[in-house]
Structures are given as C-alpha cells and as structure tokens.
N, C-alpha and C positions, 0 to 999 in steps of 0.2 A: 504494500500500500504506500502511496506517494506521499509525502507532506501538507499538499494542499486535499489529499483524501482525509489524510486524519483531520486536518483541517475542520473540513464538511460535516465531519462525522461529529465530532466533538461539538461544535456549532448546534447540531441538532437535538445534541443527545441535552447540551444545558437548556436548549431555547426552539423545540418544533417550530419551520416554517418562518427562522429569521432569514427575513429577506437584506442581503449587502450584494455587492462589489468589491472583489479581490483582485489588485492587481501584483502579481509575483506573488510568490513563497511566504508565508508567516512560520515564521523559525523562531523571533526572537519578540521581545517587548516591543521594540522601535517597530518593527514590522505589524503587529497586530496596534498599533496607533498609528501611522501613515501608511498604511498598504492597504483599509479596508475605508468605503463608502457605505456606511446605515441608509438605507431606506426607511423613513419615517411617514411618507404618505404618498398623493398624487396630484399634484395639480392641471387639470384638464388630463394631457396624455403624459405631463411629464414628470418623473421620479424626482419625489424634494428629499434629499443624502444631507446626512453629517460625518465628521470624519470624527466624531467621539461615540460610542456607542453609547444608545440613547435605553439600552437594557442595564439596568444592575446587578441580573445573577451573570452577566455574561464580561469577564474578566479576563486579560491573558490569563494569570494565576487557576482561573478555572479552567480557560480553556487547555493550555499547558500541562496540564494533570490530565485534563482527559485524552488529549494527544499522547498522552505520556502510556498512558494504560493498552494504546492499541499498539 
C-alpha cells in the first residue's frame, strides 16, 4: 500500500466521506498542513477549501497513528 493509500485510509477510518484535495505525499506535519485543501461547502458549482482542517478529530497526530497501524 502506497502512502497517499494509507493516507485515504486513515482519512476515512477518523472522518467517513471527508471530502479534500491532496497535492503530493503526506509523510510529514509540514505536509498534512500545506499539501491538503478542506472542502467546506459549494458555492453555485464551485468548491469553497481551506488549507486548515476545519474537522477536530482529524489531526496529523491522529492521522499518523493511523497510517502508522497499516
């Protein structure tokens, strides 16, 4: 399994059906804070992102443990 798999996986398993944007690898801290765009809603056809995650249970620290398990 690749690292943007564990990724996905981990993603889903803290937070079903959180919708982002991943650009490159999240390996590290710096990466899971500038490499991911949050979907928070839609205006008209078009996707409104934040580059902080606008979830609470969903933390490197969380997600890193759970990438860490597979």
């Amino acid at each position: 399994m690749t690292n943007i798999e564990k990724f996905w996986k981990a993603l889903n398993t803290l937070r079903a059906n959180t919708e982002c944007t991943v650009s490159g690898d999240i390996l590290t801290e710096d990466n899971f804070n500038n490499n991911i765009k949050w979907n928070t809603g839609v205006d008209g056809e078009t996707a409104i992102v934040t580059s902080s995650c606008p979830h609470s249970e969903i933390t490197w620290t969380a997600i890193k443990a759970e990438m860490d398990k597979l």
